[in-house]
C-alpha positions in Angstrom: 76.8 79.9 38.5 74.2 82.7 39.9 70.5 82.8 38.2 71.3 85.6 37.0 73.7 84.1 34.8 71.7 81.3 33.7 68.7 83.7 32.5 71.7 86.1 30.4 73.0 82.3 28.7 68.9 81.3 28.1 68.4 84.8 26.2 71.2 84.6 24.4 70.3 81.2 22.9 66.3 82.4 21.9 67.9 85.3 20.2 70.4 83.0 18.4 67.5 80.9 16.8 65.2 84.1 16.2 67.8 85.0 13.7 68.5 81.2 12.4 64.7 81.1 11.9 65.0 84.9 9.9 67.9 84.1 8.4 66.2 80.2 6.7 62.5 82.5 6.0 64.9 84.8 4.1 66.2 82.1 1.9 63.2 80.7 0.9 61.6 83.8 -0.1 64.3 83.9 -2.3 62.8 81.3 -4.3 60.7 83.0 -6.8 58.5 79.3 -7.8 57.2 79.8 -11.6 54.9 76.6 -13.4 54.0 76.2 -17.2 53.4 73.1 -20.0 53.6 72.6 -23.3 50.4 72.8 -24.0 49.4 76.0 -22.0 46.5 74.4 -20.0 44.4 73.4 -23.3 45.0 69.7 -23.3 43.6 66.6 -25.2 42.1 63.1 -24.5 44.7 60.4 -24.9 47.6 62.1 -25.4 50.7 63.5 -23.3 51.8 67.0 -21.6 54.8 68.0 -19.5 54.7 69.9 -16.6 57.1 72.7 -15.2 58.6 74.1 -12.1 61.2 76.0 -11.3 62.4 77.7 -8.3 64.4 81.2 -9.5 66.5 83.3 -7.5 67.1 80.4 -5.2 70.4 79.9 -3.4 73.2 77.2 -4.5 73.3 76.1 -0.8 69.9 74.7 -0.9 68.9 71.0 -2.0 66.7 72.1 -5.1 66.3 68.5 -6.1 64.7 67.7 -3.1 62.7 70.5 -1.7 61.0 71.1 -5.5 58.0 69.2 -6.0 55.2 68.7 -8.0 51.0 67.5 -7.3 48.8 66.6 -9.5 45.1 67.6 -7.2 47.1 67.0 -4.2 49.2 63.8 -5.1 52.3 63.9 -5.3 53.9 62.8 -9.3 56.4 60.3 -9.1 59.5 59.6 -12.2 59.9 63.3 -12.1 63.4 64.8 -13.8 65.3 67.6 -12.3 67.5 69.9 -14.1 70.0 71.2 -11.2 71.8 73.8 -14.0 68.0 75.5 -14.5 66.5 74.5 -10.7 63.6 73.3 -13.0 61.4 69.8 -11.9 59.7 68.4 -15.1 57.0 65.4 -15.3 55.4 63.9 -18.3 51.4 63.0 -17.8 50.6 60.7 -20.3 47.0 59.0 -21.0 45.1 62.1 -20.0 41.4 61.7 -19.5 38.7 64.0 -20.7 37.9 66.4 -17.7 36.6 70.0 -17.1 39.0 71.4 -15.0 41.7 70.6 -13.3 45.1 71.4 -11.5 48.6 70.7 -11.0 50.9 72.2 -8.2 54.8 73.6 -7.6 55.5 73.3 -3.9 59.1 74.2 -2.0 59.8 72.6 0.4 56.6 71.0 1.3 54.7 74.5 1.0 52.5 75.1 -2.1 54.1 77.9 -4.4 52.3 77.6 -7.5 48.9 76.4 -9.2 47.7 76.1 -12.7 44.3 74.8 -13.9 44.1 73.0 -16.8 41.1 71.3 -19.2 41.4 68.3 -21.3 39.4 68.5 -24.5 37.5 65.3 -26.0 38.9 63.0 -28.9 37.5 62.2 -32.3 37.2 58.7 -31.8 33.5 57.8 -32.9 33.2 53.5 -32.9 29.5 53.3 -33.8 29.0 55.3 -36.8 26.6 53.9 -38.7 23.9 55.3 -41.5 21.5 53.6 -43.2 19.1 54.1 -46.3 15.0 54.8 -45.1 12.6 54.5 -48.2 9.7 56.9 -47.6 8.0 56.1 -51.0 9.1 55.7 -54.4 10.5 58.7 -55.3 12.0 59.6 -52.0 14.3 58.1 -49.4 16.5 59.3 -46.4 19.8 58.7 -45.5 20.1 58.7 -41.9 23.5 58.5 -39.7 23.9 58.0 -36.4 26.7 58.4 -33.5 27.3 59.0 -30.1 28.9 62.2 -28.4 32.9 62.2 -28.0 32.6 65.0 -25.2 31.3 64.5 -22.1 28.5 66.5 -21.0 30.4 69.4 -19.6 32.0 70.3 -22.5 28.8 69.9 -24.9 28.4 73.7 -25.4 31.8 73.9 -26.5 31.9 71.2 -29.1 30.3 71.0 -32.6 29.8 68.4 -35.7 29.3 68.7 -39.1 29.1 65.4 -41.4 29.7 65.6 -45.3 28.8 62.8 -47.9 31.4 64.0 -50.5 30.1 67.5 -51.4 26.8 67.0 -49.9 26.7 68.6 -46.0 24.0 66.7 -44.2 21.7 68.0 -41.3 23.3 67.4 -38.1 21.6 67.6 -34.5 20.9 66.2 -31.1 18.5 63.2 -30.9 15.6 64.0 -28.8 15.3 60.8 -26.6 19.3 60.4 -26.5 20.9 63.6 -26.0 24.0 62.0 -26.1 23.6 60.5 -29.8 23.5 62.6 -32.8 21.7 62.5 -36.1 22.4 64.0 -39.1 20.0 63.4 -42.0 19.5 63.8 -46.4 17.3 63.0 -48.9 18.0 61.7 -52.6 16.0 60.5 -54.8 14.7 56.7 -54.6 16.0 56.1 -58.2 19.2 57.0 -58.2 21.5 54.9 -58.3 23.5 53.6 -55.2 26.8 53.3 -55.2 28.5 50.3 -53.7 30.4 52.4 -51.2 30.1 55.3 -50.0 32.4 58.2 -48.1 31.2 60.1 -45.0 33.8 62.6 -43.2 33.1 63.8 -39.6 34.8 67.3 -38.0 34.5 67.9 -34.6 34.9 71.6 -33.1 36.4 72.5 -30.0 38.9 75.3 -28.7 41.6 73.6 -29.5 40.4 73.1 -33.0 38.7 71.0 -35.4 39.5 67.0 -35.8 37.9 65.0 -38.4 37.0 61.3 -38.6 36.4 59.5 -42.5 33.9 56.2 -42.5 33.3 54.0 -45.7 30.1 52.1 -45.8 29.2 49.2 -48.6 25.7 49.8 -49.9 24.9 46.4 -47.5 26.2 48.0 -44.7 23.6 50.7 -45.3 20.5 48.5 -46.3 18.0 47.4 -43.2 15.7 45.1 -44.4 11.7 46.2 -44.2 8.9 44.4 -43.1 5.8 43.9 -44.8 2.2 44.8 -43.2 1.6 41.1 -43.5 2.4 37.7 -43.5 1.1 34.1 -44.6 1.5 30.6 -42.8 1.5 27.4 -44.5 2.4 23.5 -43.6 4.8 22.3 -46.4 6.4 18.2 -46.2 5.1 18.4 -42.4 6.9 21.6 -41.5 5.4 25.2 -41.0 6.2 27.7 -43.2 5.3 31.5 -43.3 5.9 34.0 -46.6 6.3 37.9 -46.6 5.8 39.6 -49.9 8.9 40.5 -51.4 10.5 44.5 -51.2 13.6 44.4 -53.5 16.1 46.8 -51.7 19.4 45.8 -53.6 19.5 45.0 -57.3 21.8 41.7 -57.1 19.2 40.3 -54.4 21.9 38.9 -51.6 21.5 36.0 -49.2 19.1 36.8 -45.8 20.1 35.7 -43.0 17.1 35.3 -40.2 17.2 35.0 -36.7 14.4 33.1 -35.5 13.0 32.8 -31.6 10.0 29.7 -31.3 8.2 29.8 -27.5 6.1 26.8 -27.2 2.5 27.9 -25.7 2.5 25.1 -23.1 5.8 26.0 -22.1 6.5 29.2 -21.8 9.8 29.5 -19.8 11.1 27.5 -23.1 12.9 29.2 -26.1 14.6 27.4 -28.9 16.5 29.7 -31.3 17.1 29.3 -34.4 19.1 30.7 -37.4 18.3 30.5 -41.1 19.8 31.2 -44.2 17.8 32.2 -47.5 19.0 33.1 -51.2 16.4 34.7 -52.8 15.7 34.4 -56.7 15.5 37.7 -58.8 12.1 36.0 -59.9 10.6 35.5 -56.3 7.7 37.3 -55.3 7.5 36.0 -51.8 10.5 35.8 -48.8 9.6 32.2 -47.5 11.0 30.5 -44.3 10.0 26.9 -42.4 11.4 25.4 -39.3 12.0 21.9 -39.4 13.0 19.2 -36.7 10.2 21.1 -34.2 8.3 18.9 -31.9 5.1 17.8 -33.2 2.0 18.6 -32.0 2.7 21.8 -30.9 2.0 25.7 -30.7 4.6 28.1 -30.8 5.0 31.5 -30.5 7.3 33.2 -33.5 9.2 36.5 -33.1 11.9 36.6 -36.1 14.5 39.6 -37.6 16.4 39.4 -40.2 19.5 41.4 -42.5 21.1 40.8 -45.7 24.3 37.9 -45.2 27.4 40.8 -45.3 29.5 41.5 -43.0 27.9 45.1 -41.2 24.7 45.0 -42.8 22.0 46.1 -39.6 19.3 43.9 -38.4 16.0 44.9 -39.1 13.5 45.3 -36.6 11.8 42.9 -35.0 8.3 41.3 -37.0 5.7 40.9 -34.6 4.8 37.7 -33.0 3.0 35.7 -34.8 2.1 31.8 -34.3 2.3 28.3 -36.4 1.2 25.0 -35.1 3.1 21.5 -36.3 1.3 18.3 -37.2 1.7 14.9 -35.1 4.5 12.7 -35.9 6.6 9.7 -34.7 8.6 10.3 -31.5 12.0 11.9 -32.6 14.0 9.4 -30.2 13.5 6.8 -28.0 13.9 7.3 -23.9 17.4 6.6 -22.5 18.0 3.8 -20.2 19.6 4.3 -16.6 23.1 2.9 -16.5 22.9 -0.7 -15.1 19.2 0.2 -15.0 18.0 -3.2 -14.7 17.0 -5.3 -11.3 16.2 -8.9 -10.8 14.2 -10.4 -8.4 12.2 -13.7 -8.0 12.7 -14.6 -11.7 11.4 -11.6 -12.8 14.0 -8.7 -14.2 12.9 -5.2 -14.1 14.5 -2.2 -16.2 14.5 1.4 -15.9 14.5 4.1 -18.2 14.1 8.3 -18.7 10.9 9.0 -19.9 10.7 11.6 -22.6 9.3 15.4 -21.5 5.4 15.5 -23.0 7.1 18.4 -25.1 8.6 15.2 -27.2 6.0 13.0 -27.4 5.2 15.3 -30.8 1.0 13.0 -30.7 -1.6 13.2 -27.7 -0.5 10.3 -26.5 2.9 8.3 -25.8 3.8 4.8 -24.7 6.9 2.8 -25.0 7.7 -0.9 -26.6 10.4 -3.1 -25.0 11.7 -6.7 -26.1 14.2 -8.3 -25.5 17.2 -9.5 -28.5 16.0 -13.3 -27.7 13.0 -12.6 -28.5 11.7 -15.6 -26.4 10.2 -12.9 -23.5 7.9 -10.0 -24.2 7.6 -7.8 -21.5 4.7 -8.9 -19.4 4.2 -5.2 -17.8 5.1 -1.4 -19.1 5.1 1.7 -17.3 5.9 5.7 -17.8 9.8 4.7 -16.7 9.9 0.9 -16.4 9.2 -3.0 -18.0 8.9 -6.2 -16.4 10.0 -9.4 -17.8 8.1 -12.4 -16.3 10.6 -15.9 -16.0 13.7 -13.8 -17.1 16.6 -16.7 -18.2 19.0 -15.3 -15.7 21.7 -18.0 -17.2 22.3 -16.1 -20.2 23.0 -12.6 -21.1 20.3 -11.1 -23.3 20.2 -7.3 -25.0 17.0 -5.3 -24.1 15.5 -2.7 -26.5 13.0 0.1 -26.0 11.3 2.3 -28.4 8.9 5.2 -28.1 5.9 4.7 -29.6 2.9 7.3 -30.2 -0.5 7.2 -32.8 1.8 7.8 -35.8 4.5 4.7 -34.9 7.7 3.8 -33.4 10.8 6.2 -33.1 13.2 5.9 -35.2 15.5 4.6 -33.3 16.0 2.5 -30.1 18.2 2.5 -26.9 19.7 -0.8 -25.7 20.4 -2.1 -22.6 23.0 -5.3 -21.9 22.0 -7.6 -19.4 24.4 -10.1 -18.1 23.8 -13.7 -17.1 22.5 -13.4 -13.6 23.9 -16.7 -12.0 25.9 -14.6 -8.9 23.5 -11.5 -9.6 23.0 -11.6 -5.2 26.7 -11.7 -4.8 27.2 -9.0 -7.0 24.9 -6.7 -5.7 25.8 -3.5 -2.9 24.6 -4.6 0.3 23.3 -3.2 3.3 21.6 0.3 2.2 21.0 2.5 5.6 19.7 6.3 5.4 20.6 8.2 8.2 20.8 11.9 8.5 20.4 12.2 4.7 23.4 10.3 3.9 22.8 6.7 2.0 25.4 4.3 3.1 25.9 0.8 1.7 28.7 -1.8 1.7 30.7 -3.8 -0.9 29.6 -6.7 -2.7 30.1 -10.1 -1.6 32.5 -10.1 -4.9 34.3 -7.2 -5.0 36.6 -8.5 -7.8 36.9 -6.1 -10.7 34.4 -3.9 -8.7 35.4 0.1 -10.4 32.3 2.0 -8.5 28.8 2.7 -8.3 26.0 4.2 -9.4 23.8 6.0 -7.4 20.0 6.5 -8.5 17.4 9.0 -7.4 13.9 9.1 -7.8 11.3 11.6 -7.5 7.2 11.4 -7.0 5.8 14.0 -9.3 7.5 13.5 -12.5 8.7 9.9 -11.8 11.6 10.4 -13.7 15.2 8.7 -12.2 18.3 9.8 -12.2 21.5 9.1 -11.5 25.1 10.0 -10.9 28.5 7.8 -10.5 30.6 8.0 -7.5 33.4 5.7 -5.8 32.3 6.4 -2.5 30.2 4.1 0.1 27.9 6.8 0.7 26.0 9.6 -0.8 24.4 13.0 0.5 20.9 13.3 -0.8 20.1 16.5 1.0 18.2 18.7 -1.4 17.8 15.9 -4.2 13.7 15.5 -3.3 14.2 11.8 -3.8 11.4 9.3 -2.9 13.1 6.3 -4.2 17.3 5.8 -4.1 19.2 2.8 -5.0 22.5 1.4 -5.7 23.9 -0.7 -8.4 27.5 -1.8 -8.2 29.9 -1.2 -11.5 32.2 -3.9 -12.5 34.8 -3.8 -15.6 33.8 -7.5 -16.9 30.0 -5.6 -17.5 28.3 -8.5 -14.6 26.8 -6.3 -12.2 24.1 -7.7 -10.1 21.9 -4.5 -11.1 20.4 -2.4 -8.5 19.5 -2.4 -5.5 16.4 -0.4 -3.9 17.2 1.2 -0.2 13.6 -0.8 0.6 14.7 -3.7 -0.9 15.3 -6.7 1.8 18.5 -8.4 2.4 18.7 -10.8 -0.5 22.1 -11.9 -0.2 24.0 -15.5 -1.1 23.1 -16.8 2.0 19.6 -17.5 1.5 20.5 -19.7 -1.0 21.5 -22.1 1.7 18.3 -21.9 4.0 16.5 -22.5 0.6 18.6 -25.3 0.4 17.9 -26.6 3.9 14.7 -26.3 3.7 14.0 -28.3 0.3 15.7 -31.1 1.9 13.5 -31.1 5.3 10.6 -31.2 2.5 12.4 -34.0 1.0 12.4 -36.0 4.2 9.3 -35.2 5.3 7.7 -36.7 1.8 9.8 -39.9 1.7 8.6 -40.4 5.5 5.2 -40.0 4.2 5.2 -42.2 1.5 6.5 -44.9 4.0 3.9 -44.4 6.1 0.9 -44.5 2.5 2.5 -47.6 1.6 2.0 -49.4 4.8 -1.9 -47.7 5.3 -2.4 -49.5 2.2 -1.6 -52.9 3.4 -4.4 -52.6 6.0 -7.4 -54.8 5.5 -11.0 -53.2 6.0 -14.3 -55.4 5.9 -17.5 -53.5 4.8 -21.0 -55.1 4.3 -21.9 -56.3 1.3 -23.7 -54.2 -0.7 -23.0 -50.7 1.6 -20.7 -49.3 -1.1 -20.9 -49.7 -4.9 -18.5 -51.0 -6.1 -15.5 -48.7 -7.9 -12.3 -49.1 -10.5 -9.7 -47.5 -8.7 -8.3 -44.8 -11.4 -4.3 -43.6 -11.8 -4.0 -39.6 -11.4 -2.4 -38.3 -13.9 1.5 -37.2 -12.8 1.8 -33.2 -13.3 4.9 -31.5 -14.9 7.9 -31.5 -12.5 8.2 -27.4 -11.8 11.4 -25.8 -12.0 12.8 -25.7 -9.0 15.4 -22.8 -7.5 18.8 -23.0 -9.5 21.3 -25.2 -7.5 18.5 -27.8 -5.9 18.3 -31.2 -7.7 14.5 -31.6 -8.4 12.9 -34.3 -6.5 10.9 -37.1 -7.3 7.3 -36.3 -7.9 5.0 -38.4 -5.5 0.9 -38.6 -5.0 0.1 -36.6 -2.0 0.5 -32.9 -1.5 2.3 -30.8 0.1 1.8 -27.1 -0.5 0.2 -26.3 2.5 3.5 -27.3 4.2 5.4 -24.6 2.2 6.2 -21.7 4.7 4.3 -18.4 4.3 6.7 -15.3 3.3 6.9 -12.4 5.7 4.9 -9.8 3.2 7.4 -7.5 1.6 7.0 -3.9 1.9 9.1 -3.1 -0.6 7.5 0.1 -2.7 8.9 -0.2 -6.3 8.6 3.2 -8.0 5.4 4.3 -9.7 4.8 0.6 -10.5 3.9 -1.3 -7.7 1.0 0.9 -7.3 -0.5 -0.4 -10.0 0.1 -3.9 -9.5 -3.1 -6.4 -10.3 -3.7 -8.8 -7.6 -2.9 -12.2 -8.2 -5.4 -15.1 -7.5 -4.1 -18.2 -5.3 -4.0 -20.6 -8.6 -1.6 -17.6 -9.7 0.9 -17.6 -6.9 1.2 -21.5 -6.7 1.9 -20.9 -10.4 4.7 -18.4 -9.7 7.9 -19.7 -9.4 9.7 -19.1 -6.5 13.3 -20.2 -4.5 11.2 -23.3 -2.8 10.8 -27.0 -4.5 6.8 -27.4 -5.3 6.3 -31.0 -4.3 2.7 -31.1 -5.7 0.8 -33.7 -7.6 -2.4 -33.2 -9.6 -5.4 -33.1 -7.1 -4.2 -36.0 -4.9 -6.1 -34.6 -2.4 -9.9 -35.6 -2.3 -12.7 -33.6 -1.7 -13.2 -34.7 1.7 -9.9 -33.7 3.0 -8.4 -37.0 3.0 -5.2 -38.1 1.1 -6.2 -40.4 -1.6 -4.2 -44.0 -1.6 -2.0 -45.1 -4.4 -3.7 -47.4 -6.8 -3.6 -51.6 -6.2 -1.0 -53.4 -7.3 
């Protein structure tokens, strides 16, 4: 095949698609695209329209159902229906939303055909209607009703309202500060009589037409409560008061109902809200209110509204602040103690509490009063958060109470804390507190029978006020918690914890028992040697000329009260020589208790002998002489 040939065949085949391409614009141009609604472009808020479009003229050879389709601003309408018989595509638009203008589009075939623009008109649907009567004077008052716009702002100019109170139009017009509320206002006369409901119908007009809107109000719902110019403030049974003179606005005087904000001066950040209820007499001259259960001794700032008890009726405004103070009193509760908040050491049992806020100490001044249920121990020491009990009977359980106490007495009533006999208190204790990282590890008890968890205490410096939380864990994360003090007391479910356990406590586990042990019998030894050795000193002769000593009775010292020793040590014999200066010295102890150790008295030597502790006191009563020699038993 020449080239000539191949040029005539290439020809041929753009002239046969020139006419394809004619021959397909013709056909569409034979589509003649029209677009209506039901509504004619004049739509409203809320409700529903269906759209139009048909393609007329069109051929039967094309796929109408297809190429026909319709955009609402450019996206295309889905659940369309097409009527093949009529070449007509119709959608529904339902849930219209209020607008200035819009459009809808008929395409064919992907190219746009026809556009209509549309407006969707505001509904009558007003939600805060409200009105209310205004008393200007004795003769005169207002009625004054309020709403907000249905339009949007575009369609302002073309809108209008007019409110009727059965016959009687009122004045309606835009509200200066809110241009999108609207106030319509009348005046009646102040004597007449109010009825106990009354009937408001609002029209709204538009282009599309007028709707209306109908509103019943009870004579309650229309009735703000006033406020006098002035108020009075009283103490009545120990509680402030304060008394407005009476304006009767309704003639069957109804409960008030008063809402109530108190802000105590010392504290501002705090705000306790209250509500009251009053039922005013038809006599009363006076609308009196008092706030009980307030902490004592206290300023607080009042800001209080109020309405009449029915359902709708409008709060008045605001009074303005005013202030009351409140007398001393006892302390409204006592302090809670710390679960397991108890810790004993060297016979002496130490228990922990929360101490109130100063908001509730309701006097100047608060301290707290502990005994115990046996009533044998007082506590020897009391602090802002803990007691002491000197020579606690750790073989029984005993109950520990605490009161707050302030000039004007005790609370009312008293927390309680169980405290378990003591005997395996060391075993029972968490052992082994490490703080590394911020993380507080410790191990079991020596007795983990029964063991459920532990509690985990925290305590800061500036308040010194503990607390604590539970966990089952062998750790805990203090990061962020501030704490100055932590411990650790072990939770058992037969209630016989060992107590806590302080992070700078030292090691105080069973073991020591034994070296206590030990070492009482090496004392043991070492005294019967000694009195071996007295006994044969005293057999020695010793020849003095006469007449260098006078001569002297030898006297019996009198024998001393066997002390207690350390519970599991028989106590020994007591013997005439002693031996405290052989009692080994104790490493000091750094532990820091909270808040209390500070304040700690120093103890004078006489003291600490007199202090028991885990070693046996082999002592007699001055068997030593002044001159530093041991004196000898007496003749036989």
């Amino acid at each position: 095949m020449g080239l000539g040939t191949r040029l005539s065949w290439l020809f041929a085949a753009a002239i046969l698609f020139m006419a394809m391409a004619s021959v397909r614009t013709e056909i569409k141009s034979q589509c003649d695209m029209v677009a209506w609604d039901s509504n004619e472009t004049q739509w409203r808020q809320g409700g529903e329209v269906e759209v139009f479009c048909q393609c007329r003229n069109g051929s039967s050879d094309l796929d109408m159902e297809h190429m026909v389709t319709i955009e609402l601003e450019d996206h295309q309408l889905k659940n369309t229906e097409f009527d093949s018989k009529n070449a007509t595509m119709k959608v529904k638009l339902v849930a219209l939303t209020q607008t200035w203008i819009r459009s809808y589009q008929c395409l064919f075939d992907g190219v746009l055909r026809q556009a209509n623009y549309f407006r969707v008109y505001a509904l009558l649907n007003v939600k805060d209607f409200k009105c209310q009567y205004i008393r200007f004077d004795e003769t005169k008052t207002n009625i004054t009703c309020t709403f907000t716009r249905a339009e949007g702002k575009t369609l302002t100019e073309l809108t209008n309202y007019e409110l009727m109170m059965k016959s009687t139009r009122l004045d309606c017009q835009t509200n200066e500060e809110n241009t999108k509320q609207i106030i319509c206002t009348v005046n009646i006369n102040s004597n007449d009589i109010k009825p106990k409901i009354m009937n408001f119908r609002l029209t709204m007009f538009d282009t599309l037409g007028n709707q209306t809107q109908d509103f019943n109000l009870t004579q309650f719902e229309m009735t703000m409560l006033e406020w006098p110019t002035e108020h009075k403030t009283f103490t009545y049974n120990n509680h402030p008061c304060v008394s407005w003179n009476r304006k009767p606005v309704v003639k069957d005087s109804p409960a008030i109902k008063w809402d109530v904000q108190l802000q105590p001066v010392k504290y501002p950040n705090l705000v306790r809200s209250l509500t009251l209820f009053t039922k005013p007499q038809p006599k009363d001259t006076t609308d009196t209110i008092c706030f009980e259960n307030l902490e004592g001794n206290q300023k607080f700032n009042v800001l209080v509204k109020r309405r009449i008890n029915e359902t709708g009726a409008p709060w008045s405004k605001h009074y303005h602040e005013f202030a009351v103070q409140t007398e001393s009193k006892p302390p409204d509760r006592p302090p809670k103690f710390l679960p397991l908040g108890y810790r004993y050491k060297d016979q002496e049992l130490t228990v922990y509490w929360e101490p109130l806020k100063e908001l509730e100490w309701n006097a100047p001044h608060l301290e707290y009063f502990v005994n115990s249920k046996s009533n044998r121990l007082k506590a020897s020491k009391v602090g802002k958060n803990f007691a002491v009990f000197g020579k606690w009977n750790y073989k029984k359980p005993d109950t520990v109470f605490l009161w707050s106490k302030n000039e004007k007495g005790l609370s009312a009533e008293w927390s309680r804390l169980e405290v378990p006999e003591l005997t395996d208190a060391m075993n029972r204790k968490a052992q082994n507190l490490t703080l590394a990282d911020n993380i507080l590890t410790w191990e079991k008890p020596v007795d983990d029978e029964n063991l459920n968890g532990y509690f985990f205490y925290f305590c800061n410096g500036t308040d010194e006020v503990c607390h604590s939380n539970y966990t089952t864990k062998l750790e805990y994360n203090v990061t962020g918690l501030g704490a100055i003090h932590k411990a650790v007391a072990a939770k058992y479910s037969d209630h016989k914890s060992g107590g806590m356990k302080w992070l700078s406590d030292r090691e105080d586990t069973a073991n020591i028992r034994y070296v206590e042990g030990i070492i009482a019998l090496l004392v043991l030894g070492a005294a019967f040697l000694g009195a071996r050795k007295l006994k044969d000193m005293s057999k020695i002769g010793v020849s003095v000329p006469p007449g260098l000593l006078l001569p002297r009775t030898p006297s019996v010292p009198e024998l001393a009260e066997p002390s207690q020793p350390y519970a599991g040590v028989p106590h020994p014999k007591t013997l005439f020589f002693n031996l405290i200066n052989m009692e080994p010295i104790e490493p000091a102890d750094e532990h820091i208790e909270p808040e209390h150790m500070e304040e700690e008295t120093s103890m004078t030597v006489a003291e600490q002998v007199a202090q028991p502790s885990g070693y046996v006191m082999m002592n007699a009563v001055n068997p030593t002489l002044c001159n530093g020699y041991i004196k000898p038993s007496p003749p036989r």
